[in-house]
Backbone bond lengths (Angstrom), bond angles and torsions (degrees), N, CA, C in turn:
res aa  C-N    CA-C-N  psi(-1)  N-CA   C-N-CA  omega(-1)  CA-C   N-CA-C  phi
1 X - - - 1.453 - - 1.527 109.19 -
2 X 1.484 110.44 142.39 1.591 103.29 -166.76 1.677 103.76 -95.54
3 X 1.188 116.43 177.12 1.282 119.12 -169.53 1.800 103.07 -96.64
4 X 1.389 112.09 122.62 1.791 97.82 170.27 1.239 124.25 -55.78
5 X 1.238 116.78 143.10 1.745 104.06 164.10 1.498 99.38 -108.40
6 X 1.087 105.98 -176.65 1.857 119.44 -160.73 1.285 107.37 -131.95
7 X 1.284 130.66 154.48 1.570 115.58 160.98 1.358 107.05 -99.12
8 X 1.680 100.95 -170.89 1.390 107.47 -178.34 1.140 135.59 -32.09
9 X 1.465 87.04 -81.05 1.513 119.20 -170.55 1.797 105.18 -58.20
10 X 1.572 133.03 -15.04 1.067 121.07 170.72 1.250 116.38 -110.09
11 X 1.760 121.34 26.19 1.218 123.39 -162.56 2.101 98.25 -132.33
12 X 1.488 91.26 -26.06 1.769 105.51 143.56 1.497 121.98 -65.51
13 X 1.303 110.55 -47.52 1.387 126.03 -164.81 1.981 101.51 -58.35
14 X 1.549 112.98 -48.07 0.953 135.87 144.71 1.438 139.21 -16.04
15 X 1.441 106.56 -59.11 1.616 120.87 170.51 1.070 115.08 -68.68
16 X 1.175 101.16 -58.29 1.748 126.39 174.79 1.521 120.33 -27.28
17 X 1.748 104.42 -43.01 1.231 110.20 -156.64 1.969 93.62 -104.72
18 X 0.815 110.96 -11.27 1.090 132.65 -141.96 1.870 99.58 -115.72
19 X 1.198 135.14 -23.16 1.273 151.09 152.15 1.537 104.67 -90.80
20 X 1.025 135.28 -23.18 1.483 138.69 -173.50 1.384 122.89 78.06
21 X 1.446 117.06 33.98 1.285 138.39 -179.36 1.851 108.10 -107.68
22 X 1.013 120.79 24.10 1.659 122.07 -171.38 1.231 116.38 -38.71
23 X 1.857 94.42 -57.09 2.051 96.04 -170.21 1.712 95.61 -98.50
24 X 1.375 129.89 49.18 0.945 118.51 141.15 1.760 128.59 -111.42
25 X 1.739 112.13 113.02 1.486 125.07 -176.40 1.588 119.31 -57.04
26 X 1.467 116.80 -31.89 1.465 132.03 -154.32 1.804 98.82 -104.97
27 X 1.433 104.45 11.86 1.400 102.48 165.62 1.558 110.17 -90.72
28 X 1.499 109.33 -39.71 1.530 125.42 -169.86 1.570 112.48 -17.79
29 X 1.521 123.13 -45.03 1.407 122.14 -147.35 1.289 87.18 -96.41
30 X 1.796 132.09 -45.75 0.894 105.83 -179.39 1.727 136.16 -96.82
31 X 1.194 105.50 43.08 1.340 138.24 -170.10 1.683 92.78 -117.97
32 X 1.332 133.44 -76.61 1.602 110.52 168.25 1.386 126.39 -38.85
33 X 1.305 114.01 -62.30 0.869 106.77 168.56 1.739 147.73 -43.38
34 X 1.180 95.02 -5.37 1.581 105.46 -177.90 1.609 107.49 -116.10
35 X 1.556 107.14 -23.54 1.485 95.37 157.30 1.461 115.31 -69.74
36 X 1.601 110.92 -52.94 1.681 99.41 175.57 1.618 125.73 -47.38
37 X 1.242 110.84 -24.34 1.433 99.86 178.60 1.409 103.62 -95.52
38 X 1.252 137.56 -20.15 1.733 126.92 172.30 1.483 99.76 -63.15
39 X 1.384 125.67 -55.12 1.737 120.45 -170.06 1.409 108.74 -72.81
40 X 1.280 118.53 -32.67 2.127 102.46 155.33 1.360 112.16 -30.41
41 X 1.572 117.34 -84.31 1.142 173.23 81.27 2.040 84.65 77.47
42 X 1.226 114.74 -84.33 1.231 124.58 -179.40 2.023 111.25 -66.75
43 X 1.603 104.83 -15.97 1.343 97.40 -163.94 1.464 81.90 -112.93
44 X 1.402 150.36 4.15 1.884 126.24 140.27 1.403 91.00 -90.17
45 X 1.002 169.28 -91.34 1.625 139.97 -155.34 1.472 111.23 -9.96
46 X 1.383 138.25 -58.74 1.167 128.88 -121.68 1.751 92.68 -173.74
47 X 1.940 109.71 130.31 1.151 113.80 -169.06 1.385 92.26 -81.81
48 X 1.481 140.51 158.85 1.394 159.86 171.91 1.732 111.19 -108.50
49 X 0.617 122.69 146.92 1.106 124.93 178.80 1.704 121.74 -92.52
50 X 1.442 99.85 -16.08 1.596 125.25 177.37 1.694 107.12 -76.96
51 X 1.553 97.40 -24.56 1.614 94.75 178.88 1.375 114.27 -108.66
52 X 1.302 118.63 26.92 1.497 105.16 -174.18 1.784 105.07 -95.08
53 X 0.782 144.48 141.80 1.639 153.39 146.53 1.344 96.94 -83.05
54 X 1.413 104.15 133.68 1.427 114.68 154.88 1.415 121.56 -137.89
55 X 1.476 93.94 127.02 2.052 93.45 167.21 1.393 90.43 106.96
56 X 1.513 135.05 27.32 1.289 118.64 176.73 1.260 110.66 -96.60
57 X 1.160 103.08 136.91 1.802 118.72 -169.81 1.209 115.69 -88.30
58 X 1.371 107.35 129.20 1.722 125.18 -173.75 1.275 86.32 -97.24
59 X 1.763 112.82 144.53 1.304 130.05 142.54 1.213 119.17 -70.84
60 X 1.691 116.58 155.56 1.486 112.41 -159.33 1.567 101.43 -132.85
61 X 1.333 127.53 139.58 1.444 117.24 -172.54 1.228 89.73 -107.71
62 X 1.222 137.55 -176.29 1.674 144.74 -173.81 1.806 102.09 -98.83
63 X 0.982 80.05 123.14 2.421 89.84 172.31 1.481 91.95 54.52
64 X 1.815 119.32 21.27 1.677 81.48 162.11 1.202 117.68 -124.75
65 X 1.749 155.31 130.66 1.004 161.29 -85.17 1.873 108.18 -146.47
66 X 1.159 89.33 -12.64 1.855 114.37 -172.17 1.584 123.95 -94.19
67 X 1.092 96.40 106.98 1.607 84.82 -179.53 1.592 109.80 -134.62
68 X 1.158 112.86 -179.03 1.708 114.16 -161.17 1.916 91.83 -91.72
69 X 0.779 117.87 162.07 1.893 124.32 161.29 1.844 80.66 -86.19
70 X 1.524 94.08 160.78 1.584 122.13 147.84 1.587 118.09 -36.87
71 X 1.044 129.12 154.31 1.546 133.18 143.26 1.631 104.58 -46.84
72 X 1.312 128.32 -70.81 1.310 127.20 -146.20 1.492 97.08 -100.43
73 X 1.686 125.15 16.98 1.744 99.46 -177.75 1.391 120.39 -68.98
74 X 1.640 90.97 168.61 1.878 89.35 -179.80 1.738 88.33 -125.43
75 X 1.553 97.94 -71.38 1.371 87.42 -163.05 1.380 98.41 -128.17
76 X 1.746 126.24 148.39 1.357 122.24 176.29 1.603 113.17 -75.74
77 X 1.405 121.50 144.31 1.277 132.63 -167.36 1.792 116.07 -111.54
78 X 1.525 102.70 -43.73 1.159 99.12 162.91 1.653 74.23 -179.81
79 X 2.245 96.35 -175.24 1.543 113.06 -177.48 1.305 93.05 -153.32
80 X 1.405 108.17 148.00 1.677 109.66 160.57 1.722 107.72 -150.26
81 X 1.289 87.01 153.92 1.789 111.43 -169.65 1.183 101.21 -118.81
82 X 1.737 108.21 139.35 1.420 120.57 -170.31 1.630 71.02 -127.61
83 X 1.653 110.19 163.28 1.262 136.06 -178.91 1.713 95.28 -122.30
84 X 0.942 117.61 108.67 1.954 125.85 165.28 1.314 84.71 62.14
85 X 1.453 114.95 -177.61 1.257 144.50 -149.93 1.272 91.12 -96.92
86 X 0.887 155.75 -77.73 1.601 150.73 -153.88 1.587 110.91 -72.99
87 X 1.333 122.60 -5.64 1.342 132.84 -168.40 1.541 103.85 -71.98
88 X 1.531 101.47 157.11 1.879 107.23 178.02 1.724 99.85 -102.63
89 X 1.333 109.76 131.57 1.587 119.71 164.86 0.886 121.82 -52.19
90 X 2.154 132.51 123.60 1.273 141.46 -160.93 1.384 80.12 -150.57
91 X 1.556 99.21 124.25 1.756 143.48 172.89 1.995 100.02 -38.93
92 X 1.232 121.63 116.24 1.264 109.03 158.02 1.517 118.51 -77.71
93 X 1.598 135.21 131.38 1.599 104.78 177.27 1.366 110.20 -105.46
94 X 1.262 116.62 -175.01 1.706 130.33 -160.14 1.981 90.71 -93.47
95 X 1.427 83.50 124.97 1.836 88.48 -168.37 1.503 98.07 -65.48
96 X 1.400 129.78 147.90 1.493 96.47 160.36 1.863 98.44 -121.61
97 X 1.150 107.03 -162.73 1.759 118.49 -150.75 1.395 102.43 -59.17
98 X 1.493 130.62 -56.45 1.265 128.97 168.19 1.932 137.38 -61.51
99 X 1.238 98.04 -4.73 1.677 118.14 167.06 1.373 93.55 -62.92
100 X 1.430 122.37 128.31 1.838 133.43 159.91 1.794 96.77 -82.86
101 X 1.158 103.26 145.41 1.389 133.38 -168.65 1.608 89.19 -86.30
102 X 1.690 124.63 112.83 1.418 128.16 157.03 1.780 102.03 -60.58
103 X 1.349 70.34 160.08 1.831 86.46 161.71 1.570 105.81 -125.55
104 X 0.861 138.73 37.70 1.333 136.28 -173.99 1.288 110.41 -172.16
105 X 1.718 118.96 -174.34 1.727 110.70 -165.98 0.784 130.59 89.48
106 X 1.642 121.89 163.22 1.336 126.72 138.66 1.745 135.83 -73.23
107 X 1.270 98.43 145.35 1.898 76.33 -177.53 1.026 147.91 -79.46
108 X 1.521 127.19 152.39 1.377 122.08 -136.15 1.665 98.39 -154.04
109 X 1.211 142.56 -23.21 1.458 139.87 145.80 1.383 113.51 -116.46
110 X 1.616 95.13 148.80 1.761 119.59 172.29 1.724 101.41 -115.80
111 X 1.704 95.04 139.38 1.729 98.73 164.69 1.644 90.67 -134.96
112 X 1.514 95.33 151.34 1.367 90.40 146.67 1.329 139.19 -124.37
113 X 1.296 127.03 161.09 1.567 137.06 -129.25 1.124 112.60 -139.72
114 X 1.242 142.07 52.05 1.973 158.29 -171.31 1.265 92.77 85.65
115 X 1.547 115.19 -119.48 1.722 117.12 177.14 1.504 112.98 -102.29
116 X 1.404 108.99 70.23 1.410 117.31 -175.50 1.595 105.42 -166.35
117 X 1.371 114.69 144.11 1.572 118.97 166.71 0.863 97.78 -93.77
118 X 1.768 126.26 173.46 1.628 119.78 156.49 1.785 74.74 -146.32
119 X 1.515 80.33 158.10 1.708 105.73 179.30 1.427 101.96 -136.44
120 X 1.305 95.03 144.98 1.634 112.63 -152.06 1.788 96.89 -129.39
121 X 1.338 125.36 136.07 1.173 131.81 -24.62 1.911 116.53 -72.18
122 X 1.031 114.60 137.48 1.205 101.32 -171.49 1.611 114.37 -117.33
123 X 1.030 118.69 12.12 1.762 131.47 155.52 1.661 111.98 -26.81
124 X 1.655 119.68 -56.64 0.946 143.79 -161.00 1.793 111.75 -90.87
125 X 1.587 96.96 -10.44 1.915 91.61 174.23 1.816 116.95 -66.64
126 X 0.939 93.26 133.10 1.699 103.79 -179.46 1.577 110.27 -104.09
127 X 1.452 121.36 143.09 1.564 106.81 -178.54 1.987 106.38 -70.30
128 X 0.816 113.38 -30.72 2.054 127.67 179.67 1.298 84.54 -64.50
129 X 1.136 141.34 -36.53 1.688 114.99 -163.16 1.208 118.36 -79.17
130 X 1.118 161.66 -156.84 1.675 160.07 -146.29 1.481 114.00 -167.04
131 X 1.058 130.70 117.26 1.472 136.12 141.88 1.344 128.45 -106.48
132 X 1.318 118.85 139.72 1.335 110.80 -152.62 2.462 87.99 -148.10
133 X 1.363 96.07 119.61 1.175 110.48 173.84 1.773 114.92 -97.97
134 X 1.610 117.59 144.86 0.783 148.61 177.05 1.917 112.25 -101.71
135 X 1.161 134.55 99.66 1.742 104.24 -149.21 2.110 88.97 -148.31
136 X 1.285 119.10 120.38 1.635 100.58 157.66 1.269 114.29 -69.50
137 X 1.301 111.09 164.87 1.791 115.97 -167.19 1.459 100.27 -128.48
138 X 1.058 123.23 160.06 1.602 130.90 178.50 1.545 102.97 -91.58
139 X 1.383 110.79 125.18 1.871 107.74 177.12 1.228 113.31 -56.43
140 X 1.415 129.79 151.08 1.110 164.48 145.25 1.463 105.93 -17.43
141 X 1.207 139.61 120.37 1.461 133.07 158.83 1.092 107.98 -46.57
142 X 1.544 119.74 128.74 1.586 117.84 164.42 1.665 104.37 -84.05
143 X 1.148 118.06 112.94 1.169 116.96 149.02 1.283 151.52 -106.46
144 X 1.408 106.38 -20.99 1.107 115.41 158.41 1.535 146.36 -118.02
145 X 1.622 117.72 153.75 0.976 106.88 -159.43 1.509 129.09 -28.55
146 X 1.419 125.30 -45.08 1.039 145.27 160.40 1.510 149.42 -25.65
147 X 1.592 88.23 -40.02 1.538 127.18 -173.23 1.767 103.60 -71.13
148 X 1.670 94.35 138.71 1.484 102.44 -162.60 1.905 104.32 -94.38
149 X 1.609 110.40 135.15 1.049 79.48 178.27 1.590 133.40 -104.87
150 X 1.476 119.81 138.17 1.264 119.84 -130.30 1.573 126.77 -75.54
151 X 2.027 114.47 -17.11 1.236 102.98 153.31 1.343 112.08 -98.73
152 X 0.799 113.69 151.74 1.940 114.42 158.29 1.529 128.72 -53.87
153 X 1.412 89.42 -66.90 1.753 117.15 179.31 1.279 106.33 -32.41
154 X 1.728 109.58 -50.85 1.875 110.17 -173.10 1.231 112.86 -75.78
155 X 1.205 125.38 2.28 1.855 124.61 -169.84 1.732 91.11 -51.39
156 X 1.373 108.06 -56.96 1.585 112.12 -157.41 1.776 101.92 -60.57
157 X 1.355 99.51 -64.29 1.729 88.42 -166.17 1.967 116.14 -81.70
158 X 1.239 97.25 1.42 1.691 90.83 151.88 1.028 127.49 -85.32
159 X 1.462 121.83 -29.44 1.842 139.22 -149.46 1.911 77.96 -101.87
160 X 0.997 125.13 -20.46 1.952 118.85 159.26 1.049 100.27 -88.87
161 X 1.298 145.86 -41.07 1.891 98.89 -168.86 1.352 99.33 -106.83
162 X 1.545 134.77 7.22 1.267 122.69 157.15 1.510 120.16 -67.21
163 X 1.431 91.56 -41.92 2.054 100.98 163.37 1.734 117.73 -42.08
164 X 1.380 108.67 -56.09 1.272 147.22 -179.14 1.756 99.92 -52.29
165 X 1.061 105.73 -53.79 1.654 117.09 177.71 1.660 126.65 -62.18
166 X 1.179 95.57 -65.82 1.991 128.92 150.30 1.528 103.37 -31.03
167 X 1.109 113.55 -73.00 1.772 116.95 -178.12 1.325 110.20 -48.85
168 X 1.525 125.39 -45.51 1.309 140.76 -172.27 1.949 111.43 -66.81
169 X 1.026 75.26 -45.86 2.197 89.88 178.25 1.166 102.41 -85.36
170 X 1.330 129.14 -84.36 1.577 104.48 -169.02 1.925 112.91 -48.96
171 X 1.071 118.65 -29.89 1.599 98.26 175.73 1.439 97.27 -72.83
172 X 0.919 157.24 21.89 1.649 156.93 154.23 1.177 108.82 -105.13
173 X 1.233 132.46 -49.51 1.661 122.22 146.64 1.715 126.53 -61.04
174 X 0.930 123.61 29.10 1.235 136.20 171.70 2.052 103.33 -120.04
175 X 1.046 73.95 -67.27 1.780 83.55 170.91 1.674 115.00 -33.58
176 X 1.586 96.37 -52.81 1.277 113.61 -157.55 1.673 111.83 -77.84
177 X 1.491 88.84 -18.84 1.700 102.78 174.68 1.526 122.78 -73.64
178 X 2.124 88.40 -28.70 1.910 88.56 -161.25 1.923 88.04 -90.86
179 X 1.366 133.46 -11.59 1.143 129.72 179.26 1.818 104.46 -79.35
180 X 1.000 105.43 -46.40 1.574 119.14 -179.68 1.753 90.50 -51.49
181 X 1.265 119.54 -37.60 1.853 109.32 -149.23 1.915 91.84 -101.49
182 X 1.561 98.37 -24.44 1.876 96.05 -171.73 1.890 97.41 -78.24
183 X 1.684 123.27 -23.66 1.347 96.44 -169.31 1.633 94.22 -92.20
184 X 1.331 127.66 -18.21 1.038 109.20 174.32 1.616 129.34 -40.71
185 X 1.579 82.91 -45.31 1.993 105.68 -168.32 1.706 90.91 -64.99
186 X 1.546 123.75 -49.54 1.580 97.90 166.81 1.022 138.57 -57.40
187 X 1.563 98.14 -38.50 1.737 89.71 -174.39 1.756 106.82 -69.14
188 X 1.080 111.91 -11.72 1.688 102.01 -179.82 1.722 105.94 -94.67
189 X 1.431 115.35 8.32 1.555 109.08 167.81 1.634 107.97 -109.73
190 X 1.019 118.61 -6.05 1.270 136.15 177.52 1.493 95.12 -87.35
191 X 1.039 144.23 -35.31 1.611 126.90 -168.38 1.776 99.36 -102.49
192 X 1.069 125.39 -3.62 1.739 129.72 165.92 1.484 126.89 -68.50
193 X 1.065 102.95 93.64 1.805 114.22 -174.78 1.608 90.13 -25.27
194 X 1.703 103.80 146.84 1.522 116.93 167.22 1.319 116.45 -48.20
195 X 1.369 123.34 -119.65 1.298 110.76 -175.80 1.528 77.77 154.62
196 X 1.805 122.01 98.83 1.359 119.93 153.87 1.053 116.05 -98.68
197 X 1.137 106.44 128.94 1.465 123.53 165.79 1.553 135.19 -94.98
């Protein structure tokens, strides 16, 4: 049996009720916001299986070795290179520090390089040939009410320390209200002529 997921707006609705803050409206923003940053947060820890893409196809320029990352990557999973159209797919691997850089070939290591892979040797890239990435992706901001949320599994231990969080801030906005309301009450006894008697 699969696990439900929930959307937003009933996964606030949730905290809300659930920290004992229900009829408060001016929590809302920071109640998304703290789920979006726990499911970042939990999704670079740990690959998901909800975020993986697979088989997405890179365009290929001729002899050039450079390519952009995704908008949403997280972490690379694997790559494979087909040679022309009739060719069989062979694994590129992740170069590491002691691999010497060919100058010739077909290619045979990927690194990546700020927001860019490069594949090495790349003399031999053809635009007809195929690369095809394997890549986790960073979730989607939930923002709106609507918005589904995208693992299941984490409902429980986010929807706790967002609870956990919620409880913590509004009792600091409570605080912050009765200090905000006690210097007022001085500063308005402080501006009241003395009073001799």
């Amino acid at each position: 049996m699969a696990i439900q997921t929930k959307t937003l707006a009933v996964l606030v609705s949730e905290i809300k009720k659930e920290a004992r803050v229900a009829g408060s409206d001016n929590l809302d923003g920071f109640i998304k916001d703290t789920i979006n940053e726990l499911l970042l947060e939990a999704v670079e820890r740990t690959r998901y299986f909800e975020m993986l893409l697979v088989g997405q196809p890179i365009t290929l320029v001729e002899a050039s070795g450079a390519y952009d990352l995704p908008d949403d990557f997280s972490k690379m999973r694997a790559m494979r290179y087909t040679i022309g159209t009739a060719g069989v797919p062979f694994p590129l691997y992740q170069k590491g520090a002691y691999i010497a850089t060919t100058s010739g070939g077909n290619p045979r290591f990927w690194e990546i390089a700020g927001t860019q892979f490069i594949i090495t040797p790349e003399t031999n890239i053809r635009e007809d040939d195929t690369l095809v990435i394997d890549y986790y992706k960073y979730p989607s901001e939930l923002a709106l009410d609507g918005d589904i949320f995208p693992i299941p599994r984490l409902i429980g231990p986010i929807k706790l320390k967002a609870i956990y969080r919620t409880v913590l801030y509004n009792r600091e906005l409570n605080v912050a209200t009765i200090l905000r309301g006690d210097s007022s009450d001085q500063e308005a006894r402080s501006s009241e002529p003395l009073s001799h008697e």
